[in-house]
C-alpha positions as CSV (number, residue, x, y, z in Angstrom):
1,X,-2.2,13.9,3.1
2,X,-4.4,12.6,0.5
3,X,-7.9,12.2,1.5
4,X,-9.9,10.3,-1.3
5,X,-11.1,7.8,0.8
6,X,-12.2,5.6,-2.8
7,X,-8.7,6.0,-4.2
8,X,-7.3,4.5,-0.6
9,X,-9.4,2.0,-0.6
10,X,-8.9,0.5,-4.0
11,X,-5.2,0.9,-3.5
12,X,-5.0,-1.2,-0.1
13,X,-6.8,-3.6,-2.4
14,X,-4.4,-3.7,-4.9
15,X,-1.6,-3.6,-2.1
16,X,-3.5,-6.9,-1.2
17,X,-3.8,-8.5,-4.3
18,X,0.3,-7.8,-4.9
19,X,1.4,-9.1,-1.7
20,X,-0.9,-12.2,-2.0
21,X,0.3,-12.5,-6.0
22,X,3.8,-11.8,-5.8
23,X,4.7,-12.1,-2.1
24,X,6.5,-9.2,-0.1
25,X,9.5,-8.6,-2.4
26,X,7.0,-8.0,-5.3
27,X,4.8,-5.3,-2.7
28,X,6.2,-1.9,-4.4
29,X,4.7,1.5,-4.6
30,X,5.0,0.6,-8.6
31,X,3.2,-2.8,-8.4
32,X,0.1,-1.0,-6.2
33,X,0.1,1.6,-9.0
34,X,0.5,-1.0,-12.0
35,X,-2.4,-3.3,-9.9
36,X,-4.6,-0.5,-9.2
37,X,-4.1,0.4,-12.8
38,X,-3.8,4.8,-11.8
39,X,-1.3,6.6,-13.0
40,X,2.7,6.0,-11.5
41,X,3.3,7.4,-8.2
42,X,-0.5,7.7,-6.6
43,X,0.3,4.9,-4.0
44,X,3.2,6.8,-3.0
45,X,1.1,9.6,-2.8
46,X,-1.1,7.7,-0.2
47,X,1.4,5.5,1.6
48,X,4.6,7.5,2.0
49,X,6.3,4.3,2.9
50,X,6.3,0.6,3.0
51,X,5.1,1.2,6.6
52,X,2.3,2.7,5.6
53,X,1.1,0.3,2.9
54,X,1.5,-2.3,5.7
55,X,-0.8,-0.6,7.2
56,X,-2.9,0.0,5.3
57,X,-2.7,-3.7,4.4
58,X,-3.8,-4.7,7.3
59,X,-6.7,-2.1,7.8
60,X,-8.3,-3.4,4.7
61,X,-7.7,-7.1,5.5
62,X,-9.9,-6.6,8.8
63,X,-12.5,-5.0,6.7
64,X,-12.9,-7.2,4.0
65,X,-12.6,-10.0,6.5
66,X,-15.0,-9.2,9.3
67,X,-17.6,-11.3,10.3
68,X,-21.0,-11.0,9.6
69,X,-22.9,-9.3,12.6
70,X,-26.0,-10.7,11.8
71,X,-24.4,-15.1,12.1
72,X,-22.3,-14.0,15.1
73,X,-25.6,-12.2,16.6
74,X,-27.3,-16.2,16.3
75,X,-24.0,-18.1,17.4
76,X,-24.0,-15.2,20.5
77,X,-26.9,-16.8,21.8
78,X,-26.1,-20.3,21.8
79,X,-24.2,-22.5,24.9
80,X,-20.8,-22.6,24.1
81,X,-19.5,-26.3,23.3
82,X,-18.5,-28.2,20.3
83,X,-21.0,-27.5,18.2
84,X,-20.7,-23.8,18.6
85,X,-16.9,-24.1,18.0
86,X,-17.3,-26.1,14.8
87,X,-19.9,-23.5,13.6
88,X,-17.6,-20.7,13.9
89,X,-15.0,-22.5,12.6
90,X,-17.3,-23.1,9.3
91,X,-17.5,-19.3,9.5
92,X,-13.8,-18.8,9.1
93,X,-13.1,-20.8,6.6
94,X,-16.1,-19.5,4.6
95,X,-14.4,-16.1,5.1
96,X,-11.1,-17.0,4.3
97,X,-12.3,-19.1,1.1
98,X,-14.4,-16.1,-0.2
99,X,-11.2,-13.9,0.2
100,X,-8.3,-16.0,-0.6
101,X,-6.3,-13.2,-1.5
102,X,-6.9,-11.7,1.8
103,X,-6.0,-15.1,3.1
104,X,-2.6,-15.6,1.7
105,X,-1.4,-11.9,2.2
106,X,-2.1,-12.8,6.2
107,X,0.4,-15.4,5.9
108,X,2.4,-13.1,3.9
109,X,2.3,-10.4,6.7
110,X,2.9,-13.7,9.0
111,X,6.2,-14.8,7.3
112,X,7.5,-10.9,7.2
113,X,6.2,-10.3,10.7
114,X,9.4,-12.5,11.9
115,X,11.7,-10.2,10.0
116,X,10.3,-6.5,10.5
117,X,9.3,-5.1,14.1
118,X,6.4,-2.6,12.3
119,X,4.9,-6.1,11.6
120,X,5.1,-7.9,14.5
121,X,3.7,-5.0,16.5
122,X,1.5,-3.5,14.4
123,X,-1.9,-3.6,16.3
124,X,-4.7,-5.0,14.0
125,X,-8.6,-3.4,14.6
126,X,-9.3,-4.8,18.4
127,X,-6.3,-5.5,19.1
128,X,-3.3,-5.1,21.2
129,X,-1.0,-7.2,20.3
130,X,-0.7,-7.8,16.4
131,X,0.9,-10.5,15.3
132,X,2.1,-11.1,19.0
133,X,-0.8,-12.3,20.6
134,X,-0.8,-13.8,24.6
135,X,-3.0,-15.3,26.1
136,X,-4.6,-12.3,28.0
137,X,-4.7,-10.1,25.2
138,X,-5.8,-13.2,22.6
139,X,-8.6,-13.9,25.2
140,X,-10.2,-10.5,25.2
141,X,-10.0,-9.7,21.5
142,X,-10.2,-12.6,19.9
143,X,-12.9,-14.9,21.5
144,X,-17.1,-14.2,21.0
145,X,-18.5,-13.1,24.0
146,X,-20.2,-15.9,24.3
147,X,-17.4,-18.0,24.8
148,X,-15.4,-15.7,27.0
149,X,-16.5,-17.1,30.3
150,X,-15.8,-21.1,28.4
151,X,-13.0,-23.7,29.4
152,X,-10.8,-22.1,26.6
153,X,-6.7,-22.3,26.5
154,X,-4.9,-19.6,28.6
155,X,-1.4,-20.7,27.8
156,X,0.7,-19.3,25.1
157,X,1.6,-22.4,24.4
158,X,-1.7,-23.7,23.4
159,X,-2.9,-20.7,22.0
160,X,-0.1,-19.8,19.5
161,X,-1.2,-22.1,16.5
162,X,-4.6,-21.3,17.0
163,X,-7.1,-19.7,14.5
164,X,-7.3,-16.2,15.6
165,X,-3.0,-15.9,16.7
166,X,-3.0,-16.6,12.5
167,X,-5.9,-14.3,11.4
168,X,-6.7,-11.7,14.7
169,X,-9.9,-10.7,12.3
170,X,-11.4,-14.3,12.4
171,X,-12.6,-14.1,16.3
172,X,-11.9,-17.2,17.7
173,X,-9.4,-19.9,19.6
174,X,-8.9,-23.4,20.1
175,X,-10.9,-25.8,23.1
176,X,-8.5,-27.1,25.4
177,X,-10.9,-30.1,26.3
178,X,-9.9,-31.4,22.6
């Protein structure tokens, strides 16, 4: 196994841009290379298989998308209500906005999730689930710990459109008194 932990990481970001660009027919072991701009055959040198760009996928979207310690820290300490929602909410979208090609490969991963089973199980950083959140699991990864103990959805129902079911990185669900 290759362990050039630089290399990996600017492939997974290529693997990123290409699935966000091109969509998942166009995510090949040649378009990482041709992305990355290294010589033929290096991401297949990392990432044996498609599996394992996935994964690698995935691992990098939860990095580059990860909150910032120090606004959660503030919005930790504050009741939970509306006004806490809407201002993680603004934290999302300021995440997704400043990475939109993270953003759009998540829906990516989202659309081939319902056609490959390494997808729809694949476990994200915190995790259990993947891309097939409940509401037990959704509820203990997913929400702030300020609002774990707040009148939040526990149905499936409910919870299956909500913010974190679509992006398991952004840390948050929807209000059922709405």
């Amino acid at each position: 196994m290759v362990r050039n932990a630089e290399r990996r990481t600017l492939l997974a970001d290529a693997a990123v841009r290409v699935l966000a660009q091109q969509g998942s027919r166009g995510l090949t072991h040649r378009a990482i290379d041709t992305e990355a701009e290294v010589p033929r055959g290096t991401a297949s040198n990392y990432f044996a298989s498609r599996d394992e760009v996935i994964d690698a996928i995935l691992l990098r979207i939860g990095e580059r998308l990860q909150p910032d310690p120090d606004i959660h820290a503030d919005l930790a300490q504050r009741p939970p209500g509306v006004e806490l929602f809407t201002e993680y909410l603004r934290d999302i979208v300021h995440r997704l906005t400043d990475d939109r090609d993270a953003a759009i490969a998540l829906f990516e991963l989202r659309l081939e999730a319902t056609r490959r089973p390494h997808v729809a199980e694949h476990s994200p950083p915190g995790g259990e689930q993947g891309f097939k959140p409940t509401s037990n699991s959704t509820r203990r990864w997913a929400y702030p710990a300020s609002l774990q103990t707040s009148r939040f959805s526990t149905t499936p129902s409910t919870d299956c459109f909500s913010t974190s079911s679509l992006f398991p990185w952004m840390k948050l669900s929807t209000p059922t008194t709405w």
